[in-house]
N, C-alpha and C positions, 0 to 999 in steps of 0.2 A: 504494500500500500504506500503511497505516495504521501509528502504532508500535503497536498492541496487533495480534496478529496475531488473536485472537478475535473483534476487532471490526472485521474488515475482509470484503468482499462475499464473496470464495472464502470464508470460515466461514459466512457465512449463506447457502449454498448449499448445504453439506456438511451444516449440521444440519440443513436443510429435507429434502435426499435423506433423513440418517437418521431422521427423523420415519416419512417416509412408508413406510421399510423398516421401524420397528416396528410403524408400523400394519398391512401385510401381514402382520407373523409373529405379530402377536396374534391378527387375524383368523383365518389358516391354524390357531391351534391354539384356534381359539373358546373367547379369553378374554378377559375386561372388563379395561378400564384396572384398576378396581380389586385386579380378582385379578392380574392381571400385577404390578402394584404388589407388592401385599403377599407373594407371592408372592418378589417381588425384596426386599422389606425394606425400601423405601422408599414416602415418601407419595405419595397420587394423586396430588397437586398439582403434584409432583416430575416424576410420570411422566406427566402431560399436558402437560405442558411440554417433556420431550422427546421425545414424539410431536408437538406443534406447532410444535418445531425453534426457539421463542420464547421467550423468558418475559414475563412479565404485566408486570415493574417495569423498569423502565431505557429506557424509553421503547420496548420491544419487542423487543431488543436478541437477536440469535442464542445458542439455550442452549450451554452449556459443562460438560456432565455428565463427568464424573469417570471416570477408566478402569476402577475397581474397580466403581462404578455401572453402566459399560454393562454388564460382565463380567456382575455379578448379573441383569441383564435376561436377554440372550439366552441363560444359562442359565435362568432362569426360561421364555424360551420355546422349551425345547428347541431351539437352533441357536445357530450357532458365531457368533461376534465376524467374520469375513469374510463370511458373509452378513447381515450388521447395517450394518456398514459401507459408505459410497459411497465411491466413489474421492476419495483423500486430495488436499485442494488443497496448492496449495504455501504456507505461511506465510513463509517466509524474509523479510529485511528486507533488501533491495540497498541 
C-alpha cells in the first residue's frame, strides 16, 4: 500500500470499474460525453477523464473526482450513486 491511498492499485481499479459504469449509463440513456457533461455542470474534459478512470497529467495517474461531482453525474444520468459505483476497495494504511 502506498501512503496516498488515491494512488495506490485498488484506486486505479475502482476508477477504471467507475469509468466503465458511466460509460454504460450514458450509453443506456443515449447521451454524448458532452451532454452528460454539461448537463452535470462540468467540462468535457473533466468528464472524459472520469469515464477513462485516468487523467491526461500526472503521468496517467487514476482520476479522483469529487463526491459532489459524481453526485451531479448520475443525476444527470438519471440513476442513483450505487449503480455508479464499483465495489469500494479498501484504502486503509496498516
Amino acid at each position: 500500500m502506498t501512503d496516498k491511498p488515491a494512488s495506490s492499485p485498488e484506486w486505479a481499479e475502482f476508477a477504471r470499474q467507475l469509468g466503465i459504469n458511466l460509460r454504460r449509463a450514458r450509453a443506456a440513456r443515449e447521451l454524448t460525453q458532452d451532454e452528460t457533461a454539461a448537463i452535470a455542470g462540468i467540462s468535457l474534459y473533466a468528464y472524459q477523464q472520469y469515464e477513462r478512470g485516468r487523467t491526461m497529467s500526472g503521468q496517467g495517474s487514476a482520476t479522483n473526482p469529487r463526491l459532489a461531482t459524481i453526485l451531479a453525474i448520475s443525476q444527470s444520468l438519471g440513476t442513483n450513486l450505487q449503480e455508479l459505483l464499483p465495489e469500494p476497495p479498501d484504502l486503509t494504511v496498516r
